[in-house]
Backbone as CSV, one residue per row, in Angstrom:
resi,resn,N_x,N_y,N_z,CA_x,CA_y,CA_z,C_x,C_y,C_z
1,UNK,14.793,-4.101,-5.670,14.504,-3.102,-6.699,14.805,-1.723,-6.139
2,UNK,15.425,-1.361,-6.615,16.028,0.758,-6.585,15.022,1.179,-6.686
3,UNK,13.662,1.635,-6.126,13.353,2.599,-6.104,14.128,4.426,-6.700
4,UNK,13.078,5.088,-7.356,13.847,6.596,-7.874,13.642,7.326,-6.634
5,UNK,12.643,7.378,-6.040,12.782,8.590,-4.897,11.418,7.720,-4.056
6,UNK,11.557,7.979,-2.495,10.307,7.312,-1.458,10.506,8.410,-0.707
7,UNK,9.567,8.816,-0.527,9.215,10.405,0.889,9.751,10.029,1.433
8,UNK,9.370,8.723,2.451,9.338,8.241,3.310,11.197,7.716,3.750
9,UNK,11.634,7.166,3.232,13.027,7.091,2.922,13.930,8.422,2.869
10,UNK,13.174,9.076,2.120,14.094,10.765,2.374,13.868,11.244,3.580
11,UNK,12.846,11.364,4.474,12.788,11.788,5.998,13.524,10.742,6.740
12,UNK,13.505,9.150,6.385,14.367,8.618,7.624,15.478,8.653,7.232
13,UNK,16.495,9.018,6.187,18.068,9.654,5.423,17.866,10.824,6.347
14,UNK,16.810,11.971,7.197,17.423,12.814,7.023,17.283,12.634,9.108
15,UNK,17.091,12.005,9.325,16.772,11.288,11.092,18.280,10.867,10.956
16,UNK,18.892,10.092,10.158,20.320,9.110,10.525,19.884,7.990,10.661
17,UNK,18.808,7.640,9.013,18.314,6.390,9.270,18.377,5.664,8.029
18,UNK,19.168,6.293,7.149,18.839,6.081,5.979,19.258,4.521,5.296
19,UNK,20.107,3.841,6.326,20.570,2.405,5.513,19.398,1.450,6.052
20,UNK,18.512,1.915,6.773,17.527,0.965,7.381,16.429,1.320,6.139
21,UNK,16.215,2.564,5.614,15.463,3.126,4.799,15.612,2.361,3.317
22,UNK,16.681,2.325,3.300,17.193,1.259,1.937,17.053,0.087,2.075
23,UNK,17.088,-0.444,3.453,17.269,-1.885,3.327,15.849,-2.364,3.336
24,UNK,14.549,-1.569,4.133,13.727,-2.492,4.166,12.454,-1.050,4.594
25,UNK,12.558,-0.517,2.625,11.464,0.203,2.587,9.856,-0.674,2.484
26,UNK,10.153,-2.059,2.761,8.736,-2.418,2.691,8.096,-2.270,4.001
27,UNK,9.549,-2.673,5.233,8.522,-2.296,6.460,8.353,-0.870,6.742
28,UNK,8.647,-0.038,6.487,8.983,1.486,6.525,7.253,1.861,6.170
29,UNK,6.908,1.175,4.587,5.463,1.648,4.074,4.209,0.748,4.961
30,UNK,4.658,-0.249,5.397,3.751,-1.570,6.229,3.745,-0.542,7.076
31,UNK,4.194,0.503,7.893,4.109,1.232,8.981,3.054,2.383,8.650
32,UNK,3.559,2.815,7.313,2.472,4.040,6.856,1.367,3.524,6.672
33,UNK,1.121,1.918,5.789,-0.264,1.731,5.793,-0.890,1.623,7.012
34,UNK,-0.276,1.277,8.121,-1.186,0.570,9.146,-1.407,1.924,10.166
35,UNK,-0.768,2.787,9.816,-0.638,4.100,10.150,-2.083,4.836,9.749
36,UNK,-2.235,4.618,8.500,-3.553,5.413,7.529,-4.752,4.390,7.883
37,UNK,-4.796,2.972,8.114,-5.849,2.292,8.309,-6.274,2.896,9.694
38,UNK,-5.153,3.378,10.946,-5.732,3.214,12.292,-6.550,4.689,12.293
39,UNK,-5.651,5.074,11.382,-6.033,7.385,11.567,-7.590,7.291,10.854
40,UNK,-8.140,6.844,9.588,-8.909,6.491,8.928,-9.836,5.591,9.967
41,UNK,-9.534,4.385,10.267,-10.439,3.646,11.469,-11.189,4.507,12.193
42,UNK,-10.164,5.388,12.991,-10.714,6.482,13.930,-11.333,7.232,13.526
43,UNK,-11.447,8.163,13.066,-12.465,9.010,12.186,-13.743,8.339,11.923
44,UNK,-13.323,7.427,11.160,-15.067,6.901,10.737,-15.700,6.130,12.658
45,UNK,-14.624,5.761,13.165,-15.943,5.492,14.261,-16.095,5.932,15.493
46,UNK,-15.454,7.365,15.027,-15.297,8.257,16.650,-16.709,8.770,16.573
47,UNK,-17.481,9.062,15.977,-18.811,9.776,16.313,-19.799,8.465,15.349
48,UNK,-20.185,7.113,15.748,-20.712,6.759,15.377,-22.039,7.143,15.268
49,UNK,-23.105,7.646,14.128,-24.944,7.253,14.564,-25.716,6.714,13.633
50,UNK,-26.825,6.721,14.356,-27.776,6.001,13.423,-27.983,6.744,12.185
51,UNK,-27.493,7.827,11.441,-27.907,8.160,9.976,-26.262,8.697,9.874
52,UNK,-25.603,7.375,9.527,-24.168,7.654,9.449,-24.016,8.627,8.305
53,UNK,-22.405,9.302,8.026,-22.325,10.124,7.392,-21.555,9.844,6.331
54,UNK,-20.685,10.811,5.622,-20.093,9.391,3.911,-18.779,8.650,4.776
55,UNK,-17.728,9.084,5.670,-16.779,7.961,5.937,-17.496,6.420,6.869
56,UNK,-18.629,6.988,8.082,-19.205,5.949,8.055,-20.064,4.859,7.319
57,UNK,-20.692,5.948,5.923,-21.230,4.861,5.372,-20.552,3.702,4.357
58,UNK,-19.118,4.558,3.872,-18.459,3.761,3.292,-17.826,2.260,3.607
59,UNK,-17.090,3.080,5.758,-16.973,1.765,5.983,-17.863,0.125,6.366
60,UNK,-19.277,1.029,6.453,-20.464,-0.117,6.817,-20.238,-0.637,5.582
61,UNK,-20.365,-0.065,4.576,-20.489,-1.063,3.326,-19.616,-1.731,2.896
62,UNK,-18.275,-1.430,3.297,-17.298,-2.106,3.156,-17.258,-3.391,3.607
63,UNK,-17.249,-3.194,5.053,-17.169,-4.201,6.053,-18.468,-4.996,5.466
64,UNK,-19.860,-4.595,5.911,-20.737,-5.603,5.520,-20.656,-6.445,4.730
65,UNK,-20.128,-5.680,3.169,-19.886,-6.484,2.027,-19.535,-7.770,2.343
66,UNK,-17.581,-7.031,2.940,-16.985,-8.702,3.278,-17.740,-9.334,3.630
67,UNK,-18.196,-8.828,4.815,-18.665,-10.153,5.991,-19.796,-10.788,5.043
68,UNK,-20.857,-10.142,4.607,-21.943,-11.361,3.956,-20.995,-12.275,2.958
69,UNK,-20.322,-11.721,1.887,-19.513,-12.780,0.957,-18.807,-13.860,1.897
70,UNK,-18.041,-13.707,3.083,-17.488,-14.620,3.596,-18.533,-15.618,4.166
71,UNK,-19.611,-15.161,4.852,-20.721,-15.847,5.002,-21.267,-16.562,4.414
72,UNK,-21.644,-16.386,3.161,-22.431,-17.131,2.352,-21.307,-18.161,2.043
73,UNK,-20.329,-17.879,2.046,-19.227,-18.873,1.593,-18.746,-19.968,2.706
74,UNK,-18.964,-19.794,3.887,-18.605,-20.350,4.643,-19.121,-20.720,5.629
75,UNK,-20.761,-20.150,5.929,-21.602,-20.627,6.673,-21.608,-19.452,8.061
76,UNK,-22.496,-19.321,8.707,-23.092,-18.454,10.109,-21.418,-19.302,10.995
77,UNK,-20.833,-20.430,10.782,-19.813,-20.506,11.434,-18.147,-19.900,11.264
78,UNK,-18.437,-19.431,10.180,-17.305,-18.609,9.882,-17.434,-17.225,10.141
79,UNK,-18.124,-17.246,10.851,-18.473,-15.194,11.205,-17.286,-14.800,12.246
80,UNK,-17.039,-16.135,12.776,-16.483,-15.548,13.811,-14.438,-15.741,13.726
81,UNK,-14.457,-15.814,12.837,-12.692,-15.561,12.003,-12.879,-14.245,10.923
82,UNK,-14.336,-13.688,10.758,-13.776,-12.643,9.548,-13.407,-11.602,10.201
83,UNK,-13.279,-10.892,11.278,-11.902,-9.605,10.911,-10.873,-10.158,11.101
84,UNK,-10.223,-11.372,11.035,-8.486,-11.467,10.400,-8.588,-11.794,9.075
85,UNK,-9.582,-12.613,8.098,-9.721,-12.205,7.057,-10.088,-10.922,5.880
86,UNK,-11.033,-10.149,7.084,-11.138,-8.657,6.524,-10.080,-7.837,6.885
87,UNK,-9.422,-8.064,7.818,-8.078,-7.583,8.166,-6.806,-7.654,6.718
88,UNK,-6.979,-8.965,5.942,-6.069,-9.210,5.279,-6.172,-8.461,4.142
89,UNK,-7.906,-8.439,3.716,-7.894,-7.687,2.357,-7.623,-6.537,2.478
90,UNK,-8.345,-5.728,3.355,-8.066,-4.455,3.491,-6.371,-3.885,3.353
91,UNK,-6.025,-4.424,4.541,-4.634,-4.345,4.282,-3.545,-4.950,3.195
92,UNK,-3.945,-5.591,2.593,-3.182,-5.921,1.108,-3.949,-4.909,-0.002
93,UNK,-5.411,-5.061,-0.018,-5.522,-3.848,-0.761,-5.040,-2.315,-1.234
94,UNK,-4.692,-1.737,0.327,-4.437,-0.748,0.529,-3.090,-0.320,0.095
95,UNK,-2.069,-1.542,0.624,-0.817,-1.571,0.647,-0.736,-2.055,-0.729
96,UNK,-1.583,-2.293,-1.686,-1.148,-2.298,-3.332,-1.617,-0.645,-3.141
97,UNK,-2.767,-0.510,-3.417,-2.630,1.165,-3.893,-2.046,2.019,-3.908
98,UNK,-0.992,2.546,-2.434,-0.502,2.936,-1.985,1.252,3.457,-3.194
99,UNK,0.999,2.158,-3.960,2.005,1.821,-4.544,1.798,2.619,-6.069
100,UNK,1.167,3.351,-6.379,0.432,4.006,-7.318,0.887,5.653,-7.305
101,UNK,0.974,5.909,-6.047,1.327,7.697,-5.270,2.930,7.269,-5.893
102,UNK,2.893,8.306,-6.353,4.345,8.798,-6.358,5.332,8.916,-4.944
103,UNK,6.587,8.381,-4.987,7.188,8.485,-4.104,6.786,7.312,-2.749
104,UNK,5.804,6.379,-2.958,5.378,5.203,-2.047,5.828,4.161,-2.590
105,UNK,6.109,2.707,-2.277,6.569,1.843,-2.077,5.379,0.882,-1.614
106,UNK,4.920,0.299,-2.713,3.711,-0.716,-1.738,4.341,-1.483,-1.152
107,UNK,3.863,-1.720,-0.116,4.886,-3.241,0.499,4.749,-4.650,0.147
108,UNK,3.440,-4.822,-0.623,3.372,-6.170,-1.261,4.336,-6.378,-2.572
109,UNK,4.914,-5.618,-2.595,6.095,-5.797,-3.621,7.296,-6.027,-3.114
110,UNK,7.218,-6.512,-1.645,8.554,-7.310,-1.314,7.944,-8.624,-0.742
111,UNK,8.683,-9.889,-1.434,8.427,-10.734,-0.484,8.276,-11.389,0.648
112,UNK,9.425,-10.377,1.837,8.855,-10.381,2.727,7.563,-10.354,3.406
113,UNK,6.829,-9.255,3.166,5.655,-8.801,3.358,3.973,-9.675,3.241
114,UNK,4.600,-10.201,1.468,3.562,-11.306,1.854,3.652,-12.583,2.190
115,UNK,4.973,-12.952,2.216,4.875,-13.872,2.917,4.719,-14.274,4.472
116,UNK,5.084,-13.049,5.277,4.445,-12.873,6.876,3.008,-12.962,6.391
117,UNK,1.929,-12.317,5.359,0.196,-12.762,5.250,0.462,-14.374,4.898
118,UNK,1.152,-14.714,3.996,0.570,-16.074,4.031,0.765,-16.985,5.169
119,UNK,1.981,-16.851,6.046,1.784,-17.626,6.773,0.935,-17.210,7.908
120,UNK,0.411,-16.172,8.187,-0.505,-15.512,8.896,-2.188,-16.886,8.498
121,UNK,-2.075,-16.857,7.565,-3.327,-17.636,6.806,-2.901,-19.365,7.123
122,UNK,-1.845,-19.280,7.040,-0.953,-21.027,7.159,-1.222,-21.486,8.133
123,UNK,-1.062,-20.780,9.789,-0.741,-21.091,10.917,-2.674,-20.944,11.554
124,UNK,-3.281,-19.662,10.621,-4.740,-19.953,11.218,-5.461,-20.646,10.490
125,UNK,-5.160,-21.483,9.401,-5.898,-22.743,9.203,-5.762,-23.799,10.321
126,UNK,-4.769,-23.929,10.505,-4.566,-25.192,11.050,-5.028,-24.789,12.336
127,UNK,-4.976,-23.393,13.047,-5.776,-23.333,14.071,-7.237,-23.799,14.146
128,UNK,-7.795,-23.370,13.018,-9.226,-23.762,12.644,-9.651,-25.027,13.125
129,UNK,-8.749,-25.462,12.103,-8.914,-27.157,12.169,-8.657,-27.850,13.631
130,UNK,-7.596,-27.700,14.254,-7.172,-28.220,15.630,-8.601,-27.401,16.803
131,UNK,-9.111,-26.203,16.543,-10.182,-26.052,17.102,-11.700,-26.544,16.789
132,UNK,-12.015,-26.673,15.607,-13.265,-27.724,15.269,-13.211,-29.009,15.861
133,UNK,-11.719,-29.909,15.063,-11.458,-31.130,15.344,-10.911,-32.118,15.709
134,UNK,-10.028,-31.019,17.455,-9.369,-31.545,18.233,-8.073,-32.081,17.734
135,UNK,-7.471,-33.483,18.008,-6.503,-34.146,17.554,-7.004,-34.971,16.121
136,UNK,-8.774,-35.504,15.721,-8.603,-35.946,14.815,-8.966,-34.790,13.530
137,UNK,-8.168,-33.567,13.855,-7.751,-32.578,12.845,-6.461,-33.588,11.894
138,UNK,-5.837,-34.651,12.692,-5.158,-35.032,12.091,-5.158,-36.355,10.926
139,UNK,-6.493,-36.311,10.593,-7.327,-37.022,9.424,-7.546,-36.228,7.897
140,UNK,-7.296,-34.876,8.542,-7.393,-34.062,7.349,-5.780,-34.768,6.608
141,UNK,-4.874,-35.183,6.733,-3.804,-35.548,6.092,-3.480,-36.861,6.101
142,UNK,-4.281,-38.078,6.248,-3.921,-39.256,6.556,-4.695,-39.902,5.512
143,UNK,-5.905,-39.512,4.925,-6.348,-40.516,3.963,-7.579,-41.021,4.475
144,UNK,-8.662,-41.608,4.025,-9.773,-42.204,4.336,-9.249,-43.854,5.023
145,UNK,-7.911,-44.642,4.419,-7.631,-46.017,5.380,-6.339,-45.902,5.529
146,UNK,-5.833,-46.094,6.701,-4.632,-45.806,7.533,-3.879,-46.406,6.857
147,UNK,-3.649,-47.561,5.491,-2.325,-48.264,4.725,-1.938,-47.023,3.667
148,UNK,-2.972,-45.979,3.244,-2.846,-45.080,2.786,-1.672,-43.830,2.950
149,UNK,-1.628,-44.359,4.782,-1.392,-42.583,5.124,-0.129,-42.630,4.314
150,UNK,1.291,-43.537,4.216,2.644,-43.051,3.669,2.089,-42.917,2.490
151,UNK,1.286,-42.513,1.884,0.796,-41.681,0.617,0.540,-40.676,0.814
152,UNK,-0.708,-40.528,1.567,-1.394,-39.510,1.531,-0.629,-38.340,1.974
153,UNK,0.183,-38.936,3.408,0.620,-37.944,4.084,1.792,-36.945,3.759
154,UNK,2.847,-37.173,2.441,3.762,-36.618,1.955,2.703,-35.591,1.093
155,UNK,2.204,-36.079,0.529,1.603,-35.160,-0.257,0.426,-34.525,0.291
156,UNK,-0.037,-34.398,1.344,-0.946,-33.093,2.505,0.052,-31.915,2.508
157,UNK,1.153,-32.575,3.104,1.786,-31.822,3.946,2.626,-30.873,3.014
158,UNK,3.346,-31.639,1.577,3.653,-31.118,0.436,2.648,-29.710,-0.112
159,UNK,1.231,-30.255,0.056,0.228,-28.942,-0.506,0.247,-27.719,0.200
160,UNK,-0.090,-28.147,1.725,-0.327,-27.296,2.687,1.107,-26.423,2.724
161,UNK,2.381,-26.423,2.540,3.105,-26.189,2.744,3.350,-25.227,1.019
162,UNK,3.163,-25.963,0.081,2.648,-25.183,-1.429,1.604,-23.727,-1.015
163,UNK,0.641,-24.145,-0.261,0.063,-22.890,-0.352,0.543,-21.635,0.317
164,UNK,1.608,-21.883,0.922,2.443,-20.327,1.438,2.789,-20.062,0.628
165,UNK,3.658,-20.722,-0.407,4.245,-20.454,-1.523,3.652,-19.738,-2.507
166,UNK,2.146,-20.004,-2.945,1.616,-19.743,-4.039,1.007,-18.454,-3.261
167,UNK,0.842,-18.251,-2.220,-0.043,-16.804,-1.947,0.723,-15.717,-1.341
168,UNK,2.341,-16.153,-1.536,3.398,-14.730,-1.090,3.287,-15.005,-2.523
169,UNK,3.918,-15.377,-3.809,4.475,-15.282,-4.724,3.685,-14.692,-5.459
170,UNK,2.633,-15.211,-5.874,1.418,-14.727,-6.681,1.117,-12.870,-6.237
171,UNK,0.828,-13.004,-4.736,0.921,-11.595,-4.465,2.035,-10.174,-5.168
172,UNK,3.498,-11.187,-4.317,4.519,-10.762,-5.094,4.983,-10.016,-6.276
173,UNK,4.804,-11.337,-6.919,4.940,-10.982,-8.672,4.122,-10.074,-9.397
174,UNK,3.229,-10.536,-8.982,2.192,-9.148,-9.595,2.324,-7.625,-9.835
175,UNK,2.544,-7.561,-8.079,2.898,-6.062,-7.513,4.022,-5.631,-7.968
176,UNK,5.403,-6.403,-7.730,6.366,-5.933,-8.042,6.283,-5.835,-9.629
177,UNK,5.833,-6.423,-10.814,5.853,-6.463,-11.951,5.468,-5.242,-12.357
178,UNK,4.267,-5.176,-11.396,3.234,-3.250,-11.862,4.358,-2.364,-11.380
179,UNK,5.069,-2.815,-10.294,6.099,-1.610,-9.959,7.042,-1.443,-11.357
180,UNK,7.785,-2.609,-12.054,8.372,-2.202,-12.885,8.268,-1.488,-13.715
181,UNK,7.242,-2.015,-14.418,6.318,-1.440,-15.381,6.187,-0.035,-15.146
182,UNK,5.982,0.587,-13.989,5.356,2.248,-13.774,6.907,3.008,-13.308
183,UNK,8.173,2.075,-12.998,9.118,2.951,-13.326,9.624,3.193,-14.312
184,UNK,9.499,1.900,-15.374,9.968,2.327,-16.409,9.347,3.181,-17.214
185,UNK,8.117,3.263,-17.246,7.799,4.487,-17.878,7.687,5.612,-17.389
186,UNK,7.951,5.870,-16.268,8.504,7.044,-15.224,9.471,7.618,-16.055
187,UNK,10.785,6.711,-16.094,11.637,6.511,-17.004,12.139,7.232,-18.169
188,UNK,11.100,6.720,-18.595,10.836,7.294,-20.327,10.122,8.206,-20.973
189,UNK,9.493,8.048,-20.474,8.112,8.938,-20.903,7.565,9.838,-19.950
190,UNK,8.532,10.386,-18.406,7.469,11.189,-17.888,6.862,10.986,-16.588
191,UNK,6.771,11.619,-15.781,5.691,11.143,-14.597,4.354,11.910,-14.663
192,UNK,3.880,12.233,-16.069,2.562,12.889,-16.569,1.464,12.135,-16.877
193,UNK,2.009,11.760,-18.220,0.894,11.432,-19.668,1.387,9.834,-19.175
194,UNK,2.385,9.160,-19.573,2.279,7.888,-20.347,1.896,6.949,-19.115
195,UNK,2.126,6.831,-17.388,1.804,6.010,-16.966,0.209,5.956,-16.301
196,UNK,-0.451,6.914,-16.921,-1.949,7.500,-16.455,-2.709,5.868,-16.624
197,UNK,-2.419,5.452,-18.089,-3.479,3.929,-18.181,-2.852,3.010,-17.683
198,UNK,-1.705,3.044,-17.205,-1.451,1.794,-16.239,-1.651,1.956,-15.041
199,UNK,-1.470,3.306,-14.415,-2.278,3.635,-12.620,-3.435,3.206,-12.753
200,UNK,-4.738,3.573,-13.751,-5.585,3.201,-14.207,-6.179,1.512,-13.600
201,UNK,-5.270,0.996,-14.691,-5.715,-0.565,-14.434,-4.892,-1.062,-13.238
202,UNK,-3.682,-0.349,-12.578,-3.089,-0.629,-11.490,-4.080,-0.574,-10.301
203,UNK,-5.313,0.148,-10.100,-6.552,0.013,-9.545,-6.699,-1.096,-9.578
204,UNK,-7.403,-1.722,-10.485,-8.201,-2.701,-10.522,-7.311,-4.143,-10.360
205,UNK,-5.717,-4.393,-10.846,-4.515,-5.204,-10.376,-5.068,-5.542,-8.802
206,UNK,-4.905,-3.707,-8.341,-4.282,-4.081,-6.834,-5.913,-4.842,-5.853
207,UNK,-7.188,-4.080,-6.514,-8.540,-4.789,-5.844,-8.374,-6.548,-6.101
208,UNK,-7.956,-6.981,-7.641,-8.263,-8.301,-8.119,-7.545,-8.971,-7.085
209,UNK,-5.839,-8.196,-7.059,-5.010,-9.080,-6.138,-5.474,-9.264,-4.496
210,UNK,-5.985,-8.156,-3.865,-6.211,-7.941,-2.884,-7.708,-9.160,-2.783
211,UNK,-8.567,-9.394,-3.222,-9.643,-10.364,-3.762,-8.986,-11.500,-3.477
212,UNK,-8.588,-12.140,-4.490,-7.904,-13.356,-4.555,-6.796,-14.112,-3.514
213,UNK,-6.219,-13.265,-2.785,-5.739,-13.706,-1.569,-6.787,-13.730,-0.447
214,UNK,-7.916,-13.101,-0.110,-8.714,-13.171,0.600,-9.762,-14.164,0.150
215,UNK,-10.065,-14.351,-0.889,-10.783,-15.801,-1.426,-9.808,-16.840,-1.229
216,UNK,-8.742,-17.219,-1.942,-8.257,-18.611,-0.984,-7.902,-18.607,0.340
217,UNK,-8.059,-17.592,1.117,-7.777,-17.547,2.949,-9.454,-18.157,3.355
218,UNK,-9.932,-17.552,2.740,-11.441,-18.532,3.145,-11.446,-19.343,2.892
219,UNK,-11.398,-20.013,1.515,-11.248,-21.218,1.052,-10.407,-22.410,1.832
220,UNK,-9.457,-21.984,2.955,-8.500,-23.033,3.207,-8.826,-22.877,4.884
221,UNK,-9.616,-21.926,5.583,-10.405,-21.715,6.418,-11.350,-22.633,6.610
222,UNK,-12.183,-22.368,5.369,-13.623,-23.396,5.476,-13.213,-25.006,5.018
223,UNK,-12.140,-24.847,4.914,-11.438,-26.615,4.138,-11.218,-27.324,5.851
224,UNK,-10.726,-26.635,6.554,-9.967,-26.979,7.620,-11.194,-27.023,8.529
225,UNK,-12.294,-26.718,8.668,-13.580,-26.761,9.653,-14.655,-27.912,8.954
226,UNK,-13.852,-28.575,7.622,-14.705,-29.493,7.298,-14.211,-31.043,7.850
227,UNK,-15.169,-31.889,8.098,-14.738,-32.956,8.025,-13.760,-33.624,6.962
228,UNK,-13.029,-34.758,7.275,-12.182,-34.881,6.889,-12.718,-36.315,6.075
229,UNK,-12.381,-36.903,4.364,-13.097,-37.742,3.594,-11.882,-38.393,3.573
C-alpha cells in the first residue's frame, strides 16, 4: 500500500535512504514504536516511589491489570511467561495507534510484522509445553490411543500450524483495512472533519485488536501446560 506522506520515510529519503524507506516502512515504524515504549519505559521508572506520580501510576495499572487477567486465566503458574505476553499487547497496541497520527505507518498493517508476533507465540507454546512436559509434550498431538495417532496427528499439526495463520492475518486485515479506509477519506474529504469518527473508533479497533491477539497467546500458552486427553 502507497502510503501519501510518512515523516519518517521523508527523513530517511533525505539520509540516502529512501528505497529502504519504501520498501519496508513497517520496520522503519517497529523502530519508532519500540523507540517510544523504551523512552516512555524510562521515564515512568527512573524515579520510582511509594506515592507514584500520573506516568507511574498509569503504568502500575496497566501492567497490574494484565498480569491479574492473565492470572486468573491461567493460574499463579502462568505468572511467570507474562511480560512476553504483556510485551505483545502493549506493543501491538501501540503499533495500531500509532497508525492514527498523521504521517505514521502502523506496522501491524504489514504482514510481515505480525507474522514475526505470531510466530513469536508459535515457537513459545511449544516451549511451554516441552518445559512442563518434557518429551511426553508429544501426547499433546497423538491422541488418547496410539492406532489413533495417523489421525490425530495430521490434524494437530494442521491446527497448530493454522494458528500462525489466523493471528498474522486477522491482525493484518483489520489494520490495514482501517488504513484504507482513513486514506481514502484523507482523499476525499480532507484531513479535518470527515476522518474524525473513524480515528474515533480506530481507538477502540486498535485496543479490541491488540486484546484479542493477547487472549489467544494465553489461551494456547495455558493449552500447552495442560495435560494432554
Amino acid at each position: 500500500m502507497e502510503h501519501p506522506f510518512l515523516i519518517f520515510g521523508w527523513i530517511f529519503e533525505k539520509i540516502g535512504l529512501g528505497h529502504f524507506a519504501h520498501a519496508y516502512p513497517h520496520v522503519i515504524y517497529s523502530w519508532v514504536v519500540m523507540a517510544m515504549l523504551i523512552g516512555v519505559g524510562f521515564l515512568a521508572t527512573r524515579t520510582i516511589t511509594m506515592i507514584p506520580g500520573k506516568l507511574q501510576n498509569f503504568f502500575e495499572l496497566l501492567i497490574s491489570s494484565i498480569e491479574e487477567f492473565m492470572v486468573e486465566n491461567t493460574g499463579e503458574e502462568g505468572r511467570w511467561f507474562f511480560p512476553i505476553v504483556g510485551t505483545i499487547f502493549i506493543y501491538i497496541f501501540v503499533s495500531n495507534l500509532v497508525g492514527l497520527v498523521p504521517g505514521f505507518f502502523p506496522p501491524t498493517a504489514s504482514l510481515n510484522t505480525t507474522a514475526s508476533c505470531a510466530l513469536v507465540v508459535f515457537f513459545m507454546t511449544h516451549f511451554i509445553g516441552i518445559k512442563y512436559h518434557g518429551v511426553h509434550y508429544i501426547h499433546h498431538f497423538t491422541g488418547p490411543v496410539w492406532w489413533m495417532i495417523p489421525i490425530i496427528l495430521p490434524i494437530e499439526i494442521i491446527g497448530h500450524l493454522a494458528r500462525v495463520l489466523s493471528l498474522s492475518f486477522r491482525l493484518f486485515g483489520n489494520m490495514m483495512g482501517h488504513e484504507l479506509v482513513l486514506i481514502i477519506l484523507f482523499v476525499l474529504a480532507g484531513a479535518f472533519f470527515a476522518p474524525l469518527p473513524i480515528m474515533a473508533m480506530g481507538i477502540f479497533v486498535a485496543l479490541v485488536q491488540a486484546f484479542v491477539f493477547f487472549l489467544l497467546s494465553v489461551m494456547y500458552f495455558t493449552g500447552s501446560m495442560e495435560h494432554a486427553h
